[in-house]
NUVEXBA-674432 format. One record per residue (C-alpha): residue number from 1; chain; x negated, y negated, z negated. Coordinates in nm, 2 decimals. Layout:
<sites>
+-----+-----+--------+--------+--------+
: seq : mol :   east :  north :     up :
+-----+-----+--------+--------+--------+
: NUM :   A :      X :      Y :      Z :
...
+-----+-----+--------+--------+--------+
</sites>
This chain:
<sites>
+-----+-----+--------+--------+--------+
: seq : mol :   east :  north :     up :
+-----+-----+--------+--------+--------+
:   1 :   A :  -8.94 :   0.52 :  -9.14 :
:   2 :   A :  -8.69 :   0.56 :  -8.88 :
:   3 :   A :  -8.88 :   0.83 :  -8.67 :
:   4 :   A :  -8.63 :   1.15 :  -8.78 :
:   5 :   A :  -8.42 :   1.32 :  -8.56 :
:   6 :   A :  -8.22 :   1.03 :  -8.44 :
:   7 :   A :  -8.19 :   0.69 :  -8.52 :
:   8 :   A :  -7.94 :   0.73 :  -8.74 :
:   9 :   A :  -8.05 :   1.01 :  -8.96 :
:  10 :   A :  -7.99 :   0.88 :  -9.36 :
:  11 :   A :  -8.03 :   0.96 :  -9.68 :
:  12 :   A :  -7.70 :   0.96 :  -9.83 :
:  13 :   A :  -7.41 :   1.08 : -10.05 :
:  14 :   A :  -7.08 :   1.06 :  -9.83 :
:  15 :   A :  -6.82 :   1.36 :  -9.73 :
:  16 :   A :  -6.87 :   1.52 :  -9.41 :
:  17 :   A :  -6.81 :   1.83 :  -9.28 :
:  18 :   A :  -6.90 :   1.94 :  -8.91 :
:  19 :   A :  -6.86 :   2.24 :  -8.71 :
:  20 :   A :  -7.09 :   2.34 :  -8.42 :
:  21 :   A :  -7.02 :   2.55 :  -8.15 :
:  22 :   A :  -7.41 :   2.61 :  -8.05 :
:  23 :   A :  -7.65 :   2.79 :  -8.17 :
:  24 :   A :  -7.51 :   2.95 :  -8.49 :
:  25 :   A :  -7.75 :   3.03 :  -8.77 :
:  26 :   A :  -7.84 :   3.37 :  -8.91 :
:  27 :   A :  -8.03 :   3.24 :  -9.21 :
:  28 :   A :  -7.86 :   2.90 :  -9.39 :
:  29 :   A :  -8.10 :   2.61 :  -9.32 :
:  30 :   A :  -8.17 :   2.34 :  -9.51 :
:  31 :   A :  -8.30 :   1.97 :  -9.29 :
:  32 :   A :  -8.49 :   1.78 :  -9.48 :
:  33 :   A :  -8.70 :   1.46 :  -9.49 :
:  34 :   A :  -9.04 :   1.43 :  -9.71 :
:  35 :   A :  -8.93 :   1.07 :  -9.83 :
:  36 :   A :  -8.55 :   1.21 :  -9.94 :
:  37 :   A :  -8.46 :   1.22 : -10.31 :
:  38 :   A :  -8.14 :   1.37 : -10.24 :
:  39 :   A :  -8.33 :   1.64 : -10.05 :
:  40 :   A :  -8.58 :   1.73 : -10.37 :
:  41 :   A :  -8.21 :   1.74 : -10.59 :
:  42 :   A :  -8.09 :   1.99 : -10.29 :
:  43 :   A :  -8.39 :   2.23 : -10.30 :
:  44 :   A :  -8.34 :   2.24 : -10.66 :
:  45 :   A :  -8.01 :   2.35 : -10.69 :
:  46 :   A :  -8.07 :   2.58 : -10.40 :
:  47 :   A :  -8.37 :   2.75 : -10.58 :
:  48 :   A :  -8.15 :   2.76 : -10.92 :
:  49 :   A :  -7.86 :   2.95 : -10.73 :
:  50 :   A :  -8.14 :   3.22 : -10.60 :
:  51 :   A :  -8.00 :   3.05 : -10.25 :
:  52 :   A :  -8.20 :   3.22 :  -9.96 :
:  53 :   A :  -8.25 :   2.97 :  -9.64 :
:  54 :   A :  -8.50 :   2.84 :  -9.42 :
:  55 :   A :  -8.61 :   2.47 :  -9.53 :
:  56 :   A :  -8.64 :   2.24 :  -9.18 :
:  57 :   A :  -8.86 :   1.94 :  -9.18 :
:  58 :   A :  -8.60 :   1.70 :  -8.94 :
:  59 :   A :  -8.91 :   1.47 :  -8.90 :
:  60 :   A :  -9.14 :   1.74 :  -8.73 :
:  61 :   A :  -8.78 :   1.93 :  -8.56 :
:  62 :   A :  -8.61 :   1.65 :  -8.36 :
:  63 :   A :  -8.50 :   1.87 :  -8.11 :
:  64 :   A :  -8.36 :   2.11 :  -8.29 :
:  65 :   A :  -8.16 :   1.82 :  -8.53 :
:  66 :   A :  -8.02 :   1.68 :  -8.17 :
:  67 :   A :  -7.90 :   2.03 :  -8.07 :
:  68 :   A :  -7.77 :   2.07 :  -8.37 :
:  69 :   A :  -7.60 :   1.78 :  -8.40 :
:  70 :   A :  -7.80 :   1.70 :  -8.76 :
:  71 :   A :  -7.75 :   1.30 :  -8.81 :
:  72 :   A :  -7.82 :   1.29 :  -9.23 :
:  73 :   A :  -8.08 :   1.44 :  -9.52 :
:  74 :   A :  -7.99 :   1.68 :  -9.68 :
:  75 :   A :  -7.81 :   1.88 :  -9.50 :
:  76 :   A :  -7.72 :   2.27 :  -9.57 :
:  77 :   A :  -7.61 :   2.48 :  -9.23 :
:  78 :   A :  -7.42 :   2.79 :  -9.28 :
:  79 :   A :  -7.29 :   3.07 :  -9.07 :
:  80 :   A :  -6.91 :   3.11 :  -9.16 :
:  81 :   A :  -6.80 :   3.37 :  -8.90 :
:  82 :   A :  -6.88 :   3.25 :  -8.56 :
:  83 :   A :  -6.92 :   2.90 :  -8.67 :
:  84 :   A :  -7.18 :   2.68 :  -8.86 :
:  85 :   A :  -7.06 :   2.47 :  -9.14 :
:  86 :   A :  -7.26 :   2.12 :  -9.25 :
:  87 :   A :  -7.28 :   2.03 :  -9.58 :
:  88 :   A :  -7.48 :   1.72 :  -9.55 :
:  89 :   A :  -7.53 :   1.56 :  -9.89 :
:  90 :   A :  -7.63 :   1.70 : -10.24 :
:  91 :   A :  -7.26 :   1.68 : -10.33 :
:  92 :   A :  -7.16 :   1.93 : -10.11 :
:  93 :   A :  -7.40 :   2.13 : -10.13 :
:  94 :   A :  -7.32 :   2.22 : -10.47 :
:  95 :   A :  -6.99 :   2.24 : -10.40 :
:  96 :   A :  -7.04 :   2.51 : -10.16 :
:  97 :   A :  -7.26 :   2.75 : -10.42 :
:  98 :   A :  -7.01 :   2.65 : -10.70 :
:  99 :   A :  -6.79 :   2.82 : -10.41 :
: 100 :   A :  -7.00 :   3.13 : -10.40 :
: 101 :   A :  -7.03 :   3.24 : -10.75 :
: 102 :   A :  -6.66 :   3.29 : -10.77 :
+-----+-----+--------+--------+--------+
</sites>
């Protein structure tokens, strides 16, 4: 289905990193879609690192993925001073709490 937050919002595995000067998250937040394998692999290792974060459905928050500037499932946003950082695929994602236990 194509009805996410825009029409370009995929399931994927590629580098990207964004930062957003908008509304900056307190808690990390993960965007997800209920048809994502990549997003069941994401909560996992989330929920294995003790990670806490708010899980966001993009399909029912399509306003809040625009705003956001959310285009791909998963992806992991996280407050790094007065900035968000994306991680937005699994990849990354585990990259960044490989990053944290250091």
């Amino acid at each position: 289905s194509s009805d996410v937050c825009s029409s370009d919002l995929t399931c994927h595995d590629e580098k990207a990193e964004h930062h957003f000067d908008g509304h900056v998250v307190e808690k990390p937040m993960l965007f997800t879609t209920p048809t994502c394998p990549n997003c069941k692999m994401a909560k996992t290792l989330l929920k294995n690192a003790n990670f806490d974060y708010e899980l966001i459905d993009a399909t029912e928050n399509k306003d809040l993925c625009t705003k956001m500037g959310i285009k791909n499932a998963p992806t992991l946003v996280v407050k790094q001073g007065d900035l968000n950082v994306m991680f937005d695929n699994v990849s990354e994602i585990k990259k960044y709490l490989e990053g944290l236990k250091k």
